[in-house]
LUMMI-356716 format. One record per atom (N, C-alpha, C, O): residue number from 1; residue in three letters; atom name; y, z, x. Coordinates in steps of 0.001 Angstrom, whole numbers, plus 500000, padded with zeros to 6 digits. Layout:
<site><seq>NUM</seq><type>ala</type><atom>CA</atom><v>Y</v><w>Z</w><u>X</u></site>
...
end
This chain:
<site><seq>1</seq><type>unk</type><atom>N</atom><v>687449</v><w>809943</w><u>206743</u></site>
<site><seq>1</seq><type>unk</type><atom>CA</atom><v>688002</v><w>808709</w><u>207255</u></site>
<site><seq>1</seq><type>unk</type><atom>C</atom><v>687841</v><w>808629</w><u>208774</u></site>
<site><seq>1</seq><type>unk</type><atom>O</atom><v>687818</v><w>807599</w><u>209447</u></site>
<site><seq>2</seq><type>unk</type><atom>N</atom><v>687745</v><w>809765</w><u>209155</u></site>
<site><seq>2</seq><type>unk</type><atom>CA</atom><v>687625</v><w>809457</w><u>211270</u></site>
<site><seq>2</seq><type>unk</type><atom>C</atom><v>686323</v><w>809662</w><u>211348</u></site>
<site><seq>2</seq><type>unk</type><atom>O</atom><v>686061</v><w>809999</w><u>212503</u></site>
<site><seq>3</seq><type>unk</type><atom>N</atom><v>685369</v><w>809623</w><u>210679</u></site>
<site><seq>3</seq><type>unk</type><atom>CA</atom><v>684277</v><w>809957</w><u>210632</u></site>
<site><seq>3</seq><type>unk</type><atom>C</atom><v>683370</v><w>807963</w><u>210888</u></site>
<site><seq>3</seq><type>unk</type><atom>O</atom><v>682389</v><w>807547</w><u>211505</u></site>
<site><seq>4</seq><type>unk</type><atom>N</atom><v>684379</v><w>807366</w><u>210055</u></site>
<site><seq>4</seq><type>unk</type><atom>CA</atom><v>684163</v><w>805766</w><u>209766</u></site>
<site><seq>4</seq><type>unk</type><atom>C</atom><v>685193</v><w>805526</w><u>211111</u></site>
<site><seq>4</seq><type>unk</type><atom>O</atom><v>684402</v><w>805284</w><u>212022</u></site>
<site><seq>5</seq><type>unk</type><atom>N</atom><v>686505</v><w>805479</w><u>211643</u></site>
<site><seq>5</seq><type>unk</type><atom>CA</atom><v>686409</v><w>804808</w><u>212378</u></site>
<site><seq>5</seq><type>unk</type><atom>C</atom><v>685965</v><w>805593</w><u>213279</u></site>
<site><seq>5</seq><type>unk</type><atom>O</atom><v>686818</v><w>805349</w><u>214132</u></site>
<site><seq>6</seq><type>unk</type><atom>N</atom><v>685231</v><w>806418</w><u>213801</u></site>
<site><seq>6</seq><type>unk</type><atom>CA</atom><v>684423</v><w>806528</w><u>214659</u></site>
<site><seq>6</seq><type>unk</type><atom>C</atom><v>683015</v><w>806451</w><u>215027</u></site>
<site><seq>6</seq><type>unk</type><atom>O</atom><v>682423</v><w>806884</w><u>216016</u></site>
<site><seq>7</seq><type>unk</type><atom>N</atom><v>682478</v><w>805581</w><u>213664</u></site>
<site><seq>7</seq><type>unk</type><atom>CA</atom><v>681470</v><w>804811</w><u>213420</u></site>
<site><seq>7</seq><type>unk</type><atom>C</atom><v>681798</v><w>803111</w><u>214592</u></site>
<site><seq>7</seq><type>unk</type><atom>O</atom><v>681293</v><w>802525</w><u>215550</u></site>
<site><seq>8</seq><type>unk</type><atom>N</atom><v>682875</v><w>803008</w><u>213713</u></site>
<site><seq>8</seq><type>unk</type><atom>CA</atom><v>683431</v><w>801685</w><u>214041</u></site>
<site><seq>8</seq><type>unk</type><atom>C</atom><v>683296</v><w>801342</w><u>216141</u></site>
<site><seq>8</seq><type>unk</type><atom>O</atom><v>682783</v><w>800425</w><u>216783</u></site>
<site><seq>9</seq><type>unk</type><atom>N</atom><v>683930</v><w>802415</w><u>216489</u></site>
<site><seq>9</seq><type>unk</type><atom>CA</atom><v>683683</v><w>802728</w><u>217878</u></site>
<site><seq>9</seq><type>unk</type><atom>C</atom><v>682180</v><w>803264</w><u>218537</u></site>
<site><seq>9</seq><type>unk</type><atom>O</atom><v>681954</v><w>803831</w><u>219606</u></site>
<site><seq>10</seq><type>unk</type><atom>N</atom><v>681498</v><w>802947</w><u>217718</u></site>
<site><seq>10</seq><type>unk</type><atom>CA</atom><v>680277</v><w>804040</w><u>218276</u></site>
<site><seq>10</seq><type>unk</type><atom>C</atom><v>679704</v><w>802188</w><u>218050</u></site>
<site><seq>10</seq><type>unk</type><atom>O</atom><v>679184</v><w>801549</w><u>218964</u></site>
<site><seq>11</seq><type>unk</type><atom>N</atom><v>679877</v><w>801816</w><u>217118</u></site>
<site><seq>11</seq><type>unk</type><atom>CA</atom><v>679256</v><w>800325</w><u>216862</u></site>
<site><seq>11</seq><type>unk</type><atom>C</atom><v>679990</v><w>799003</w><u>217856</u></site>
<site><seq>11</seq><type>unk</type><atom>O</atom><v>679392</v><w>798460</w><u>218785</u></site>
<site><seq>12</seq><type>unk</type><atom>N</atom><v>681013</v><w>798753</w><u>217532</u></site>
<site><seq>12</seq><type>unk</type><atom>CA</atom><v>681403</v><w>797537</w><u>218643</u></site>
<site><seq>12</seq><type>unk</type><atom>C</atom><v>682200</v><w>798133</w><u>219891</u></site>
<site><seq>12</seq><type>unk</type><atom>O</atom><v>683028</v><w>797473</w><u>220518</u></site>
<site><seq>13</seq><type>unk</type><atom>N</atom><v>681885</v><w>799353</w><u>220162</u></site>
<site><seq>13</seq><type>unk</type><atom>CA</atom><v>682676</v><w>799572</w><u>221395</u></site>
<site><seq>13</seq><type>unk</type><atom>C</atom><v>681058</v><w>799519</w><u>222026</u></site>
<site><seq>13</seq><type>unk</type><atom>O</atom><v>681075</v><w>799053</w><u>223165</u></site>
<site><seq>14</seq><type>unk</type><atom>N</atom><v>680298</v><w>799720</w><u>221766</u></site>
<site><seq>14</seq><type>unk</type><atom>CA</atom><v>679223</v><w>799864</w><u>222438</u></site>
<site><seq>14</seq><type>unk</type><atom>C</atom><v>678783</v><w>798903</w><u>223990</u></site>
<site><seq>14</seq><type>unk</type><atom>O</atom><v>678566</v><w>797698</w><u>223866</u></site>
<site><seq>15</seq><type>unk</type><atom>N</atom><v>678718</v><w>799346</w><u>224924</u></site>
<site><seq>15</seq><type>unk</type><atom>CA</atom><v>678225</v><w>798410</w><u>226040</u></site>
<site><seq>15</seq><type>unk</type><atom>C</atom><v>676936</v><w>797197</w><u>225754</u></site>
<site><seq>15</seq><type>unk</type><atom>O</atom><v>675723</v><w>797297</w><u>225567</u></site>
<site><seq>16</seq><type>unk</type><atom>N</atom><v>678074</v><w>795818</w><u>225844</u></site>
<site><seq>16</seq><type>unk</type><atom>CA</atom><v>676631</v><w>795181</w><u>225948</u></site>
<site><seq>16</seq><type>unk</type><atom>C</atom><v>676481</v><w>794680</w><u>224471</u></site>
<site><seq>16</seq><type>unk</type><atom>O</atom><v>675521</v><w>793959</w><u>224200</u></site>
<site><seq>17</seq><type>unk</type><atom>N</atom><v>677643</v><w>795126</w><u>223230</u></site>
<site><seq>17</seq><type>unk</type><atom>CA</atom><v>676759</v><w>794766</w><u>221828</u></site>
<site><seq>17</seq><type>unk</type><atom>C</atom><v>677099</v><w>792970</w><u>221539</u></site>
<site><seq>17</seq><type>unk</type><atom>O</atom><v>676401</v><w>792344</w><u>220742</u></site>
<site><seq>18</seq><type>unk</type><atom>N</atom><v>678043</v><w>792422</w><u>222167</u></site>
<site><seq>18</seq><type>unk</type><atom>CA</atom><v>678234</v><w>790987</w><u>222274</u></site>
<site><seq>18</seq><type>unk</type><atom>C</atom><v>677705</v><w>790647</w><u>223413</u></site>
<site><seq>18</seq><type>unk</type><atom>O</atom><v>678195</v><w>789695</w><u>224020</u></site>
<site><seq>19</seq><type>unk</type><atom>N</atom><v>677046</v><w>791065</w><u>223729</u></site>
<site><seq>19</seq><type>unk</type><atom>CA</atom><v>676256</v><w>790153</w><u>225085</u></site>
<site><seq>19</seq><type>unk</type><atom>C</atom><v>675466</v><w>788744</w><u>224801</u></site>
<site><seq>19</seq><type>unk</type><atom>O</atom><v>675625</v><w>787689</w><u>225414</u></site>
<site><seq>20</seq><type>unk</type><atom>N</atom><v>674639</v><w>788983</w><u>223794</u></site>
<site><seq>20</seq><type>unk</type><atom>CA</atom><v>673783</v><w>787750</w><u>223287</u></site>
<site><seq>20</seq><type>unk</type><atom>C</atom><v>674055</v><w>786764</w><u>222383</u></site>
<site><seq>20</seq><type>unk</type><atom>O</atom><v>673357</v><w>785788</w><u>222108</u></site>
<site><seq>21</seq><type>unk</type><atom>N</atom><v>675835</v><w>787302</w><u>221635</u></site>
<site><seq>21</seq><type>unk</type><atom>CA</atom><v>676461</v><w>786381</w><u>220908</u></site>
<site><seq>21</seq><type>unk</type><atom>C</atom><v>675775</v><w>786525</w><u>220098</u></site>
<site><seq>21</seq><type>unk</type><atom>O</atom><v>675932</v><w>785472</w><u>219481</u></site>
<site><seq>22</seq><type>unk</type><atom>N</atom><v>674461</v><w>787538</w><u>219126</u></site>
<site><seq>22</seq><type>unk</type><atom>CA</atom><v>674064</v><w>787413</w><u>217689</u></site>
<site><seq>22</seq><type>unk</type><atom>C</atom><v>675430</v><w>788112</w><u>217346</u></site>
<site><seq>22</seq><type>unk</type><atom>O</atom><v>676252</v><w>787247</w><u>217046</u></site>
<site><seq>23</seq><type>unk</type><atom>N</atom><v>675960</v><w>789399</w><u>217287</u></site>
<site><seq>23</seq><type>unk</type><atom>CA</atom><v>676706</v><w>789742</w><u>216547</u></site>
<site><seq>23</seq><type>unk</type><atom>C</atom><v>678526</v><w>789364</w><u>216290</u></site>
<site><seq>23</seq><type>unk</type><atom>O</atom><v>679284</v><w>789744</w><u>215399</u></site>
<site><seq>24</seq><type>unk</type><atom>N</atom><v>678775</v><w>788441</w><u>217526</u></site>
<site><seq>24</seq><type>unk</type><atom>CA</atom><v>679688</v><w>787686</w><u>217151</u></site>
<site><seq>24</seq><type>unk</type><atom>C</atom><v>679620</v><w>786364</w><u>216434</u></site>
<site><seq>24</seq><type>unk</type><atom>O</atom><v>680587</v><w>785824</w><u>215896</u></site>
<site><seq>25</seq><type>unk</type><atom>N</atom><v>678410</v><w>785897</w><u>216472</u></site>
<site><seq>25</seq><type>unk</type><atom>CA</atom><v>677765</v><w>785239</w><u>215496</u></site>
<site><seq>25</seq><type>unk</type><atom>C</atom><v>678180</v><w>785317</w><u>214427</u></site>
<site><seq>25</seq><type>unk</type><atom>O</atom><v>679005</v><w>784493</w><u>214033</u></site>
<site><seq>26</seq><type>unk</type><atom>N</atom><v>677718</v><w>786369</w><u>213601</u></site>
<site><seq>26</seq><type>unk</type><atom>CA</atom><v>677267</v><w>787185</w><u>212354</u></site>
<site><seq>26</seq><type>unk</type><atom>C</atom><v>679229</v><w>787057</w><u>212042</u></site>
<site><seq>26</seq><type>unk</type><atom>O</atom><v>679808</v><w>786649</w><u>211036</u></site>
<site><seq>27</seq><type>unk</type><atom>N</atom><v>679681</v><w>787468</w><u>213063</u></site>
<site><seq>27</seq><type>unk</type><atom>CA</atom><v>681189</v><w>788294</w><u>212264</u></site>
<site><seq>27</seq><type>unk</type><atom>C</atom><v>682118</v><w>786666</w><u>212514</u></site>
<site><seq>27</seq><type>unk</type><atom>O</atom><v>683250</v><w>786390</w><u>212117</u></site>
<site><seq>28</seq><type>unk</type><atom>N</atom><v>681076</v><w>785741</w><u>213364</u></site>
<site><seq>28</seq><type>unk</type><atom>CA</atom><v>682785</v><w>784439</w><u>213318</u></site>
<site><seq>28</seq><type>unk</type><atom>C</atom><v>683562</v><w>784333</w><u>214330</u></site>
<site><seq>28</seq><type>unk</type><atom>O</atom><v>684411</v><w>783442</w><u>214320</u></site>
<site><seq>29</seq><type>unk</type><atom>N</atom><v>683435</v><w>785351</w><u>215602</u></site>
<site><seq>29</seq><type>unk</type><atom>CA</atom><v>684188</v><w>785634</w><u>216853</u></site>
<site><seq>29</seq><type>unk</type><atom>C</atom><v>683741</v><w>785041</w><u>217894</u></site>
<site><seq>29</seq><type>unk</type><atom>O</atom><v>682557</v><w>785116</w><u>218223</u></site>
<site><seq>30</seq><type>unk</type><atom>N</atom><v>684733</v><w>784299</w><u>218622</u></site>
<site><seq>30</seq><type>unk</type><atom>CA</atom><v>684242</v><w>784168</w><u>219700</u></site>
<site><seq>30</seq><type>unk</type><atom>C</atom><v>683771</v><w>784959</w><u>220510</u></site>
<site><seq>30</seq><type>unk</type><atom>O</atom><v>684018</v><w>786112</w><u>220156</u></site>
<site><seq>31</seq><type>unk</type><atom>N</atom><v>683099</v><w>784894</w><u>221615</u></site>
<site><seq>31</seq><type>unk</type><atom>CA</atom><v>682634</v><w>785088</w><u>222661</u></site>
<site><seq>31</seq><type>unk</type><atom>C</atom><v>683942</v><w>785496</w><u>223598</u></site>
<site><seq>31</seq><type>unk</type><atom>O</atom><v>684712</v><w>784536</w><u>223579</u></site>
<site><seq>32</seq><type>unk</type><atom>N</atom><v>684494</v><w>786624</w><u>224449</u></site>
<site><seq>32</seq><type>unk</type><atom>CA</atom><v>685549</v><w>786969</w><u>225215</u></site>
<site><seq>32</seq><type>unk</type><atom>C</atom><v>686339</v><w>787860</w><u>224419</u></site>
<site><seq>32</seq><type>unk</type><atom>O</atom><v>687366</v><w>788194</w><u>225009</u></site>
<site><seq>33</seq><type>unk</type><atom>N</atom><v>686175</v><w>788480</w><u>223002</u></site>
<site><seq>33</seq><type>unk</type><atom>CA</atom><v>687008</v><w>789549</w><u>222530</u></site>
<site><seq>33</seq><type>unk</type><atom>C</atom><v>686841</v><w>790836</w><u>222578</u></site>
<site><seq>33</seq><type>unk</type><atom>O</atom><v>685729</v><w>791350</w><u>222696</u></site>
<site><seq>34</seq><type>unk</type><atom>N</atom><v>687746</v><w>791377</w><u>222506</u></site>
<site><seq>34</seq><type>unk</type><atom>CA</atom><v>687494</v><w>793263</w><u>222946</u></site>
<site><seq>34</seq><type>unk</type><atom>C</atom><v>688044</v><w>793844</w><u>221657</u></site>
<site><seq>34</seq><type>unk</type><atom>O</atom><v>689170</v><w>793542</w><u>221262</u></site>
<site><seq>35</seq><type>unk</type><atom>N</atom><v>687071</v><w>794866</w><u>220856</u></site>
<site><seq>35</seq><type>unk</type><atom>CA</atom><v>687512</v><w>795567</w><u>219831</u></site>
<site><seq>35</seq><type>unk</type><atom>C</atom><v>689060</v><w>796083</w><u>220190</u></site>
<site><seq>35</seq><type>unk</type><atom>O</atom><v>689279</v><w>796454</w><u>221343</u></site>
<site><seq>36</seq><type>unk</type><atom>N</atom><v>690136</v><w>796106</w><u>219197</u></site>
<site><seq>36</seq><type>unk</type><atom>CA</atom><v>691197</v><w>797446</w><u>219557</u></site>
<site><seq>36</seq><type>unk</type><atom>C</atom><v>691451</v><w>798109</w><u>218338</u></site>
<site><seq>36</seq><type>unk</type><atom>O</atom><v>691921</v><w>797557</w><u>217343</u></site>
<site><seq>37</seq><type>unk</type><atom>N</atom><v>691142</v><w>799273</w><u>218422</u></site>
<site><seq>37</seq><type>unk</type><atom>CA</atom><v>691570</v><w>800048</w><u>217511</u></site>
<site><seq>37</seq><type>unk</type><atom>C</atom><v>693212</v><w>800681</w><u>217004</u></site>
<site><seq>37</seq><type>unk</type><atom>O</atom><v>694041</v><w>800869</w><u>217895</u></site>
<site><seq>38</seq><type>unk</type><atom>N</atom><v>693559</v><w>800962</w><u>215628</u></site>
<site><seq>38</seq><type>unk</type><atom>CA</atom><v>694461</v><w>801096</w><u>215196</u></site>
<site><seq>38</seq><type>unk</type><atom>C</atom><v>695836</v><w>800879</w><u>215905</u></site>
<site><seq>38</seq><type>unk</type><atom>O</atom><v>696598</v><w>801471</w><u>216669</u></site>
<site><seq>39</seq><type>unk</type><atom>N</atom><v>695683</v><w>799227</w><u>214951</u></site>
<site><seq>39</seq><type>unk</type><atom>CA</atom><v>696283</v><w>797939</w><u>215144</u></site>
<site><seq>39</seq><type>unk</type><atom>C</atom><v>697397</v><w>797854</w><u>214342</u></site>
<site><seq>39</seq><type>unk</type><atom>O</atom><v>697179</v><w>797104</w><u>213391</u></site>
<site><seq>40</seq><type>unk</type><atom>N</atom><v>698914</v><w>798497</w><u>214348</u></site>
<site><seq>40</seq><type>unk</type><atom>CA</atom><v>699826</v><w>798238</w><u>213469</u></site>
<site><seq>40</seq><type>unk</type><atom>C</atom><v>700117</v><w>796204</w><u>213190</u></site>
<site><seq>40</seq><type>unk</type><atom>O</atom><v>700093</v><w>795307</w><u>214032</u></site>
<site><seq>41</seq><type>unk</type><atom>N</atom><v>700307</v><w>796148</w><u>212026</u></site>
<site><seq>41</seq><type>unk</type><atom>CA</atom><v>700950</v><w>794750</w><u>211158</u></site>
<site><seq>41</seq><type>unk</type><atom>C</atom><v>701492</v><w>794921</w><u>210108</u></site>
<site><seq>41</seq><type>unk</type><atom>O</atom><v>701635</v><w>795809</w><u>209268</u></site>
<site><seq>42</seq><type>unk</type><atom>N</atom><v>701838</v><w>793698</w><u>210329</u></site>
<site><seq>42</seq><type>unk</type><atom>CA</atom><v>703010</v><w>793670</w><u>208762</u></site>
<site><seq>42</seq><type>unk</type><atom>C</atom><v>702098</v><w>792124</w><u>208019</u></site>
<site><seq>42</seq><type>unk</type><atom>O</atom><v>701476</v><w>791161</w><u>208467</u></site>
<site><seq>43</seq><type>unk</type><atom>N</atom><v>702393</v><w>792509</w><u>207033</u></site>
<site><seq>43</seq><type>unk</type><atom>CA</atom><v>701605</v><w>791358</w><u>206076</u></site>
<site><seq>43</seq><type>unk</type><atom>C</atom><v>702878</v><w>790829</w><u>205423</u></site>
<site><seq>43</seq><type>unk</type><atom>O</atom><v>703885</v><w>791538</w><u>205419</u></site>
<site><seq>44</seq><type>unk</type><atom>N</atom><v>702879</v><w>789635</w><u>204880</u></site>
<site><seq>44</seq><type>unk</type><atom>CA</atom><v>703990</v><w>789028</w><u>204079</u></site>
<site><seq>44</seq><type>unk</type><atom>C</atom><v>703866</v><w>787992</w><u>203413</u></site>
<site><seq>44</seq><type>unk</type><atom>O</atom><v>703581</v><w>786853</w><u>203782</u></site>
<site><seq>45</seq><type>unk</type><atom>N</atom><v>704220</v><w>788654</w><u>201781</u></site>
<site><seq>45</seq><type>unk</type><atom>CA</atom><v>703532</v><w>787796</w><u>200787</u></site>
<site><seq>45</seq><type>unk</type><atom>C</atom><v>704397</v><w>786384</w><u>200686</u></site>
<site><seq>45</seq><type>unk</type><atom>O</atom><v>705266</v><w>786274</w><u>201551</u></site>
<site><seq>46</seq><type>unk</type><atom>N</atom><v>704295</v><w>785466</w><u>199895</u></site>
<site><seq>46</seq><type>unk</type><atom>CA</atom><v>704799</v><w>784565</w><u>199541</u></site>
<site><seq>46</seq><type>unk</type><atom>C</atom><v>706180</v><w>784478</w><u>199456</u></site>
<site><seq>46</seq><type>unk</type><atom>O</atom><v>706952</v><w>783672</w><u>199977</u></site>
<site><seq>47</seq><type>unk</type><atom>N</atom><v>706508</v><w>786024</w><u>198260</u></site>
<site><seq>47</seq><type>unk</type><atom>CA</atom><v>708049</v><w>786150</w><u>197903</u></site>
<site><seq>47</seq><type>unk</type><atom>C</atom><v>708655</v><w>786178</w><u>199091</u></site>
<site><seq>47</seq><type>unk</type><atom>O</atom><v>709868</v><w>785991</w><u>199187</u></site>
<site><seq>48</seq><type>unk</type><atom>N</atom><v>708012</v><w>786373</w><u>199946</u></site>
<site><seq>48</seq><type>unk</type><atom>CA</atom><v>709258</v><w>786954</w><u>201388</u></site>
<site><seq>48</seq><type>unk</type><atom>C</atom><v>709096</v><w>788097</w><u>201458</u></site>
<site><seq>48</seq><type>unk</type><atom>O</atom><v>709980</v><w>788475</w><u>202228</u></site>
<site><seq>49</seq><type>unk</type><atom>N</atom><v>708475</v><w>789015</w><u>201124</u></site>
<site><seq>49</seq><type>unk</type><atom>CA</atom><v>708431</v><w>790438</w><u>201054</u></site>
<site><seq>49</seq><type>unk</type><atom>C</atom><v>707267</v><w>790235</w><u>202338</u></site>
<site><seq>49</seq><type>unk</type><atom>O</atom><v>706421</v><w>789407</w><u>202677</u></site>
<site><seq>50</seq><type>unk</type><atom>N</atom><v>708012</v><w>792036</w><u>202975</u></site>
<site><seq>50</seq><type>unk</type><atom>CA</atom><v>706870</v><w>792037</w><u>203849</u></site>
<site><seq>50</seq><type>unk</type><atom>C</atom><v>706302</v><w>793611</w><u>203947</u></site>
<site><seq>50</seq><type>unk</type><atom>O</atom><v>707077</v><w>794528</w><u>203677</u></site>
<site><seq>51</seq><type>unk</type><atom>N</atom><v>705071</v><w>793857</w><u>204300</u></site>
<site><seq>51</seq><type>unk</type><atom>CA</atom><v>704163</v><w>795569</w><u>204349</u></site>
<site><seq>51</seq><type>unk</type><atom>C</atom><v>703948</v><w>795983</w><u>205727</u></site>
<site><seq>51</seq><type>unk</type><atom>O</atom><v>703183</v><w>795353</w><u>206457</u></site>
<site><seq>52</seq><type>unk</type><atom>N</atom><v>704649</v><w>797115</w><u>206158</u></site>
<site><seq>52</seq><type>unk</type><atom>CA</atom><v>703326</v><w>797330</w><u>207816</u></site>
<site><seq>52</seq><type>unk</type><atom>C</atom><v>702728</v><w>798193</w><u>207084</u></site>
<site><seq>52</seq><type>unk</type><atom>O</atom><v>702961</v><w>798790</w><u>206034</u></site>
<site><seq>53</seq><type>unk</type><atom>N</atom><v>701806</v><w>798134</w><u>207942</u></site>
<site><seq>53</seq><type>unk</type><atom>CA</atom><v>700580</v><w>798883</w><u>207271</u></site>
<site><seq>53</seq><type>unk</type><atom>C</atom><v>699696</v><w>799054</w><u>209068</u></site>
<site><seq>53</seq><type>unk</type><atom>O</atom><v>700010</v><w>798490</w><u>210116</u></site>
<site><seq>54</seq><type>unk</type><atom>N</atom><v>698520</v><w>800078</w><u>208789</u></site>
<site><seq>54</seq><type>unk</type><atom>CA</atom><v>697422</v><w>800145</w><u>210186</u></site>
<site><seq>54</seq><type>unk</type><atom>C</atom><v>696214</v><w>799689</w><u>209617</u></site>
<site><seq>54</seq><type>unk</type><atom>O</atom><v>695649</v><w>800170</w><u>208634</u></site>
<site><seq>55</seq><type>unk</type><atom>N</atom><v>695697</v><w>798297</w><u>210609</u></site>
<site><seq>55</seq><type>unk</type><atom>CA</atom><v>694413</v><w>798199</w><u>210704</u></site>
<site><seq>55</seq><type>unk</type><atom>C</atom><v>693197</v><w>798872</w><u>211360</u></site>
<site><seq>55</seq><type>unk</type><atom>O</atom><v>693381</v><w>799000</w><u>212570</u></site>
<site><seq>56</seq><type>unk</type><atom>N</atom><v>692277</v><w>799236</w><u>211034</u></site>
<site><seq>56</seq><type>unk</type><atom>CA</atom><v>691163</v><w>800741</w><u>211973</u></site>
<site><seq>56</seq><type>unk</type><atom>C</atom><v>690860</v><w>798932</w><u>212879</u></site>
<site><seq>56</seq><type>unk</type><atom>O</atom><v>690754</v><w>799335</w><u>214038</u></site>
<site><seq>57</seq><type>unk</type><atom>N</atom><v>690802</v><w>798409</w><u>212910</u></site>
<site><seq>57</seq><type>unk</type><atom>CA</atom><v>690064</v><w>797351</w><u>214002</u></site>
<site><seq>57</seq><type>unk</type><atom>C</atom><v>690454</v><w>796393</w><u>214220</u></site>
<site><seq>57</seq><type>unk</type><atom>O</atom><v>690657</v><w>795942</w><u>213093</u></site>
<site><seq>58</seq><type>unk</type><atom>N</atom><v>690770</v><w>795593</w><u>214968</u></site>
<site><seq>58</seq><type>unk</type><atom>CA</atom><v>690839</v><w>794371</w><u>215024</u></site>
<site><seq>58</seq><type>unk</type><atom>C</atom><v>689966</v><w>793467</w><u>216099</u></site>
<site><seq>58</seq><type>unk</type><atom>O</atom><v>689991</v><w>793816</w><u>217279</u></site>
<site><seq>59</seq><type>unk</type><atom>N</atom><v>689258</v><w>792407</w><u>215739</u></site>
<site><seq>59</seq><type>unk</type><atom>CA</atom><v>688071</v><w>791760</w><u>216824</u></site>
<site><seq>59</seq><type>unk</type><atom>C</atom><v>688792</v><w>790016</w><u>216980</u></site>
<site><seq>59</seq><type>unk</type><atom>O</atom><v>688778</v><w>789045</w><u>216223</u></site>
<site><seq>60</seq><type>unk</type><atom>N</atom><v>689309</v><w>790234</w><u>218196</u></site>
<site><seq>60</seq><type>unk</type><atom>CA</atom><v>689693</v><w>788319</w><u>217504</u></site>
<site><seq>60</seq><type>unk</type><atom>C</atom><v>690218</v><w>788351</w><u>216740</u></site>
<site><seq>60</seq><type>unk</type><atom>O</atom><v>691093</v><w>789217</w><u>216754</u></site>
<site><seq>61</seq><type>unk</type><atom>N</atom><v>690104</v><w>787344</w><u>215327</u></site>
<site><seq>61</seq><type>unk</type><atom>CA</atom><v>691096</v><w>787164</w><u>214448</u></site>
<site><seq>61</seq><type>unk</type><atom>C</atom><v>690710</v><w>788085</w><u>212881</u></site>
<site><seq>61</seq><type>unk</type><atom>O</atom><v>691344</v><w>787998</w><u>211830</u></site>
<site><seq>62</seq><type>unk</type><atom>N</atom><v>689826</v><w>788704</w><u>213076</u></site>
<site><seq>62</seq><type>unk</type><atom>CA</atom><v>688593</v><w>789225</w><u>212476</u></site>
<site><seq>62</seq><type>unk</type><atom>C</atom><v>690004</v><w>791145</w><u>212300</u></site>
<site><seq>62</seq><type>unk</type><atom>O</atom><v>690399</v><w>791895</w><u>213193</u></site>
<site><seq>63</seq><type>unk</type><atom>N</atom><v>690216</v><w>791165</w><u>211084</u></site>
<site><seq>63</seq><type>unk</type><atom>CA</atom><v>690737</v><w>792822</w><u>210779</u></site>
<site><seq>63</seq><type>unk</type><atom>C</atom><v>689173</v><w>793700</w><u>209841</u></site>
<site><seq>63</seq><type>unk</type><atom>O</atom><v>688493</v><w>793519</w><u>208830</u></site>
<site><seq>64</seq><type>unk</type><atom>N</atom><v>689242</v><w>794395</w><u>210667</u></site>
<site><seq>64</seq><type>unk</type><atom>CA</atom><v>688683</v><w>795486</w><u>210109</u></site>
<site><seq>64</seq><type>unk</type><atom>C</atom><v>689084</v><w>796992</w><u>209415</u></site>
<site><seq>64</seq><type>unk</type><atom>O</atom><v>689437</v><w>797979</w><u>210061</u></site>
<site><seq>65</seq><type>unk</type><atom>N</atom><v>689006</v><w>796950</w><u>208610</u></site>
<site><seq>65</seq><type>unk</type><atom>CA</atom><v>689699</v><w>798297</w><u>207770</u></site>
<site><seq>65</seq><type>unk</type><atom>C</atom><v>687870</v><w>799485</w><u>207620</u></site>
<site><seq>65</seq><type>unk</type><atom>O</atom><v>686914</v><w>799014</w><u>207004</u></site>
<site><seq>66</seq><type>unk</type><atom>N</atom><v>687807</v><w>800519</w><u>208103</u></site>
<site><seq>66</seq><type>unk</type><atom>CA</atom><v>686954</v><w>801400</w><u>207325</u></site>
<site><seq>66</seq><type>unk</type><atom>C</atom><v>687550</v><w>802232</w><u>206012</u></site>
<site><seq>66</seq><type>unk</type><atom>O</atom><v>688647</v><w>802774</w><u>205873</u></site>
<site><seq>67</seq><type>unk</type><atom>N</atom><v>686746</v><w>802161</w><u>205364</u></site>
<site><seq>67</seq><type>unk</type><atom>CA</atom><v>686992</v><w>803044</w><u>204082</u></site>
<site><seq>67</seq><type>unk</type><atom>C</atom><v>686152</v><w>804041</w><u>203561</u></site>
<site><seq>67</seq><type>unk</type><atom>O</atom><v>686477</v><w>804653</w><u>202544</u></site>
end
C-alpha cells in the first residue's frame, strides 16, 4: 500500500506535471490545484449516518484512493 501512494507522489507531485493543462484535462481539474496527501473526511449517507475515513489524495475536487 505505500508502495501506491508513493507512486501517487512520484506522479502528481512531480515538477511541472500540470503545466500544459493535458493532465488536468484528462482528470477534470482546474488549473491552480496542489496534490495533498492523506486527506482525513467524513462521508454521510442519506440516513444521516456519517464515516471518517483517509483519502491517499486529494486534487481539487477530484479524491483519490490507491489500492
Amino acid at each position: 500500500m505505500y508502495q501506491l501512494r508513493a507512486l501517487l507522489m512520484n506522479v502528481f507531485c512531480y515538477p511541472g506535471v500540470f503545466r500544459d493543462g493535458r493532465v488536468g484535462s484528462i482528470l477534470d481539474v482546474t488549473p491552480g490545484h496542489t496534490p495533498i496527501l492523506d486527506v482525513e473526511r467524513a462521508f454521510h449517507s442519506q440516513m444521516g449516518n456519517s464515516d471518517r475515513t483517509e483519502v491517499d489524495m486529494r486534487l481539487g475536487h477530484l479524491l483519490i484512493e490507491a489500492n
